[in-house]
C-alpha positions in Angstrom: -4.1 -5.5 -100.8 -7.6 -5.7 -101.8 -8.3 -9.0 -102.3 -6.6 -10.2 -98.6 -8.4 -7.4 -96.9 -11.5 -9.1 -98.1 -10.0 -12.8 -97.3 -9.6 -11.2 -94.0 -13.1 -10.0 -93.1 -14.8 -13.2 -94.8 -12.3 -15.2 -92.6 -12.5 -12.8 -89.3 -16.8 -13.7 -89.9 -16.5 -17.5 -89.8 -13.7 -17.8 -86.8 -15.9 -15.6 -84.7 -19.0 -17.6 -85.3 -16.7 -20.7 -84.1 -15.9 -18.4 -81.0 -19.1 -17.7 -80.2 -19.8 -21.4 -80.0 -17.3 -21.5 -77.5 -14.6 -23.7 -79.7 -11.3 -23.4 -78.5 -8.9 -22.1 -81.4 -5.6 -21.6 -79.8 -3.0 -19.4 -82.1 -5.4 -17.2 -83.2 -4.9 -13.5 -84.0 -5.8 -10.5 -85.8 -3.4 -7.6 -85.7 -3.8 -4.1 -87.3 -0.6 -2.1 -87.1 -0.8 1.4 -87.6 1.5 4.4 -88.9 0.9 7.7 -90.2 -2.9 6.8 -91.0 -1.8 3.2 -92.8 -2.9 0.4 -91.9 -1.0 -3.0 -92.3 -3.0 -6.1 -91.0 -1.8 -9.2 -90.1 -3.4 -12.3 -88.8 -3.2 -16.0 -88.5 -6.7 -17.8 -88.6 -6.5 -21.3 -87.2 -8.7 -24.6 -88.2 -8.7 -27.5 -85.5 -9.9 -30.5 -87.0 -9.5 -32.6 -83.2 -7.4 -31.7 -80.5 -4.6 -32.5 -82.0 -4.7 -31.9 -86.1 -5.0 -28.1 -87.5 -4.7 -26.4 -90.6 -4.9 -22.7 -91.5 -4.2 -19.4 -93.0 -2.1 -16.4 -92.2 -1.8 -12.9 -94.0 0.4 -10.4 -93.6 1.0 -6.9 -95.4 3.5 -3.9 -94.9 3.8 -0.4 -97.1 7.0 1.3 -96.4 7.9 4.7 -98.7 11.0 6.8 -99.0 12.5 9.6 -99.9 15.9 10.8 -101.0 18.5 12.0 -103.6 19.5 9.2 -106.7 23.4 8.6 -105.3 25.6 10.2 -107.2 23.8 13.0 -108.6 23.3 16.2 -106.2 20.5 18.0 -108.1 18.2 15.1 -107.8 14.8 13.3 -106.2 13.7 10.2 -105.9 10.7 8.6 -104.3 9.7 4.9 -103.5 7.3 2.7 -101.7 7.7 -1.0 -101.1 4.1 -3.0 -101.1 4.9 -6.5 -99.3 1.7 -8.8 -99.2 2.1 -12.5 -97.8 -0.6 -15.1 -97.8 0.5 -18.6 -96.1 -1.6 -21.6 -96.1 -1.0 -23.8 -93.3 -1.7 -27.3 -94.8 -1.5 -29.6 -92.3 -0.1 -29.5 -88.7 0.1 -31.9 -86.0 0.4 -31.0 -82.1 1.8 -33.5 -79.5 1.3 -32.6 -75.6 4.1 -34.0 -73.2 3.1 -32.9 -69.7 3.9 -29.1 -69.4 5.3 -29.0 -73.2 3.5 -29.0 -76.6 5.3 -30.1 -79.9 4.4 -28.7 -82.9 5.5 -29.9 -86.8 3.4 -28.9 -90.1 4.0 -28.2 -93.8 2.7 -24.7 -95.1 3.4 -23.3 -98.8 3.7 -19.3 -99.1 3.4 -16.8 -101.4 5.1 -12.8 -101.5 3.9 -10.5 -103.6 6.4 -7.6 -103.7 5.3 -4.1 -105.7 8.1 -1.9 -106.1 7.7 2.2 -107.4 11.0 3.9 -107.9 10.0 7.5 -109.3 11.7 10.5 -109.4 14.0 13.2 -111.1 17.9 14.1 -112.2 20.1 16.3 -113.7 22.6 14.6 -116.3 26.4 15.9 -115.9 27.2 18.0 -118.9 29.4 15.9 -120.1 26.5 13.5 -120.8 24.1 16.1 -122.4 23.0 17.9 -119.4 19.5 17.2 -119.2 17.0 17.4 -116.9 15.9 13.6 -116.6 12.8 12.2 -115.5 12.4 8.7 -114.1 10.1 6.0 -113.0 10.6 2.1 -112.5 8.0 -0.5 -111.9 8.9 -3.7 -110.1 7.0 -6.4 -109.5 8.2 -10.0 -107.6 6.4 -13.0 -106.7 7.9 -16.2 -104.2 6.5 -19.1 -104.2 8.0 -20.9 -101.4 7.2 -24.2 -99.3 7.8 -24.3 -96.0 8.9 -26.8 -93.1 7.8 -25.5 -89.5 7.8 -26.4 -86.0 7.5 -25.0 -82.4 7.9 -25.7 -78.9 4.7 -24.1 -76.5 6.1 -24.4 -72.5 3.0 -23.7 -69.8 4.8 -24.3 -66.4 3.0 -25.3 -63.3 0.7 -22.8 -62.5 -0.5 -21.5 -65.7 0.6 -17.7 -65.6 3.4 -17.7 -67.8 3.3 -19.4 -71.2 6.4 -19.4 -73.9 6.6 -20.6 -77.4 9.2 -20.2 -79.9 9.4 -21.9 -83.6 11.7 -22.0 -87.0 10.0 -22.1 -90.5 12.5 -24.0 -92.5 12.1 -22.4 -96.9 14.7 -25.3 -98.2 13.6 -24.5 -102.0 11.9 -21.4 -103.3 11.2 -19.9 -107.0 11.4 -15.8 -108.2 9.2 -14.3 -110.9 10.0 -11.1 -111.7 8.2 -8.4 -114.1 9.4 -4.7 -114.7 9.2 -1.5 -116.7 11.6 1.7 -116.1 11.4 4.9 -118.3 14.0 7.7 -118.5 12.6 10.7 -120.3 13.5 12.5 -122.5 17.4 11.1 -123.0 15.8 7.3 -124.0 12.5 7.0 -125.7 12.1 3.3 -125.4 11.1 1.3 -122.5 13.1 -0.6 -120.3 11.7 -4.1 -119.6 13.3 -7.3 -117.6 11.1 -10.6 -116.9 11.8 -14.5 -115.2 12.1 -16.8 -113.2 15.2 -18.4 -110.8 15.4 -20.3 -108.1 16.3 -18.7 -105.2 18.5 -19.9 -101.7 17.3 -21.2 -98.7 15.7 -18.7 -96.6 14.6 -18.6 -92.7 12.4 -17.5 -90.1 12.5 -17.7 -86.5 9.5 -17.0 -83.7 9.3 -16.2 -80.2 5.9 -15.5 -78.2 5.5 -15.2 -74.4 2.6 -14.1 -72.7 2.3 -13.6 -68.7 -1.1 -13.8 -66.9 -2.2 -11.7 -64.0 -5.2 -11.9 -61.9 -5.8 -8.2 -62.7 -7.9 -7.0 -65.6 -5.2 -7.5 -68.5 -2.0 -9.8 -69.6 1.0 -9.2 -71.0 2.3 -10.7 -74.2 5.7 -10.2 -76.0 6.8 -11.3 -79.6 9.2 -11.1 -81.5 10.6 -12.4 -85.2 13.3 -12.7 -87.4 13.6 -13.3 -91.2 16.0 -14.0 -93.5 15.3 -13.4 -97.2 18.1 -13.8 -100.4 16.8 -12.6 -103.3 18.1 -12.9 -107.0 17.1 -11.7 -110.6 17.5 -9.6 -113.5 16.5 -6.4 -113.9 17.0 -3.7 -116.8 19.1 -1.0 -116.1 20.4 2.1 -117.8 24.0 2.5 -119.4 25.9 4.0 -121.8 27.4 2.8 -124.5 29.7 4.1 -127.3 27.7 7.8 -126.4 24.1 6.1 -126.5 21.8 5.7 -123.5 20.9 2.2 -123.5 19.3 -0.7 -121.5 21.1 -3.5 -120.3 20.6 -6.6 -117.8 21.8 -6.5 -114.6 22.1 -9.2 -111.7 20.7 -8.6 -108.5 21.7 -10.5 -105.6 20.3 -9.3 -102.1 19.8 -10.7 -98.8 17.3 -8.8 -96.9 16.6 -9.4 -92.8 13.7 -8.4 -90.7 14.0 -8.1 -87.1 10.1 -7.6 -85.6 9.2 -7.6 -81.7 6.4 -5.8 -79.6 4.9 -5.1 -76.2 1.1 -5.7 -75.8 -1.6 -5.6 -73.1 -3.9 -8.3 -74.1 -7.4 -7.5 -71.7 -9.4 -10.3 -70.6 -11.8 -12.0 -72.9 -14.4 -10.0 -75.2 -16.4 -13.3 -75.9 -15.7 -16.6 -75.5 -12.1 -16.7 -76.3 -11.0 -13.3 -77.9 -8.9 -11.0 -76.0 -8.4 -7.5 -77.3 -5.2 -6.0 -77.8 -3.0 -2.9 -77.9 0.4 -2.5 -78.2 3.3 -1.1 -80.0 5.3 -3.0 -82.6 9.3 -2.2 -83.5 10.0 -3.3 -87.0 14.0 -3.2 -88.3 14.3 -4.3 -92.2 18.3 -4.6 -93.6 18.9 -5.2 -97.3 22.4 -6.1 -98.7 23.8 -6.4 -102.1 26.1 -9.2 -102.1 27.7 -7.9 -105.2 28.7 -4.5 -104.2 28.8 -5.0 -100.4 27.2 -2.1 -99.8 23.4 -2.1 -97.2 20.6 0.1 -96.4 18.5 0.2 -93.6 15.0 1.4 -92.3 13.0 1.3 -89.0 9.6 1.6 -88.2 7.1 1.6 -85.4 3.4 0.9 -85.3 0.4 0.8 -82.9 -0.6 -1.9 -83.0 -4.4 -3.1 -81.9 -6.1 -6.5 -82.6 -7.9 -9.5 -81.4 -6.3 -12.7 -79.9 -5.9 -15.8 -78.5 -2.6 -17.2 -78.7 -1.9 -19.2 -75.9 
């Protein structure tokens, strides 16, 4: 979180000296979405090499925590928070203008850094000893995933309302996974699971639209949609023959993310950046493919930020 926080700023400083040179940067934004005192940002921070060639980088970072009872097990607690940080490097994309339309393909290559913190306590039926169990697990995952992507920007006659909507295409993408899980005092070792697999073909899809008014602000609506299969091994606790052990288990999930939000971009602060404020609606879905059974969370942020998408 750190280390993209500083990417950010270092990268926030050299686009706004470009800006204040007057250099028009089209998809360019800076987002900070807000709840309960967090801070998430996100951003994508364009490079035009001509009118028609640009590369570029985009960030994005989300904390979510939880809290609950272990299923199965009423006398029980359990806490967990979910660090997501994304950095994508856009390497290479190339726009085509057709009178009213602009065509869009590239190549980017990704990578998710996913810290998982599972802590908590239980009380062990009696028929397993009866003890008052404490609990922690540590997950960390890394993807590594290239990506295809393309869009479609529409600006009909007249100029107020532009519309652009895109797919980013992961065909192949490769899973690292590290962990450690601790169950005190009925196990005194360690639990620990690491590797690598190839994962399936995961998706994204885009949507932007902006409508202009001759007033003091604009109004801009976006919205997302990801679809994520994960897979990998994890150590888990069972019994066996009376004795609390660890053993491997498969995990198999495919997680969604539905994203959309209503701004009021007002007019420009220099050059080219628009401020923003807005709200964002965030919906994530996880499914275990083995067991069929899904969990689901919402959340809503303020959202304020700097832009100049269209």
């Amino acid at each position: 979180m750190k280390k993209l926080t500083t990417t950010l700023l270092l990268l926030i400083i050299s686009q706004s000296t470009a800006f204040a040179k007057g250099i028009d940067y089209s998809r360019f934004f800076i987002d900070f979405n807000i709840d309960n005192g967090k801070i998430n940002p996100s951003a994508f921070l364009p490079y035009y090499w001509n009118d028609n060639i640009f590369s570029g980088i985009g960030i994005h970072t989300s904390t979510t925590q939880d809290n609950g009872t272990v299923s199965g097990f009423s006398d029980s607690r359990i806490g967990s928070s979910v660090q997501d940080n994304r950095l994508k490097l856009n390497l290479l994309s190339y726009e085509m203008p057709s009178g009213n339309i602009k065509y869009n393909v590239g190549g980017d290559i990704e990578q998710i850094d996913i810290d998982k913190l599972e802590f908590g306590f239980l009380q062990m039926p009696t028929n397993l000893g009866g003890d008052l169990v404490a609990f922690d697990n540590q997950i960390n995952i890394k993807v590594l995933r290239p990506t295809i992507h393309g869009d479609i920007t529409w600006n009909p006659a007249g100029g107020a309302f532009s519309i652009r909507t895109g797919a980013n295409l992961y065909p192949i993408s490769s899973l690292t996974v590290d962990q450690e899980t601790r169950f005190k005092p009925i196990i005194s070792s360690t639990g620990t699971s690491s590797g690598s697999k190839d994962q399936d073909l995961s998706y994204s899809l885009n949507l932007e639209m902006i409508y202009k008014t001759t007033t003091w602000a604009d109004f801009l609506v976006t919205a997302d949609y990801e679809f994520l299969p994960l897979k990998y091994d994890l150590a888990v606790l069972s019994v066996v023959n009376n004795q609390f052990v660890f053993t491997s288990s498969s995990i198999d999930t495919e997680d969604t993310t539905l994203r959309y939000s209503f701004r009021i971009v007002l007019k420009k602060l220099m050059d080219n950046l628009r401020p923003v404020i807005g709200y964002n609606f965030e919906k994530v879905k996880s499914k275990d493919k083995t067991s069929g059974s899904s969990s689901s969370k919402n959340n809503n942020f303020l959202v304020i930020g700097i832009e100049n998408r269209f």
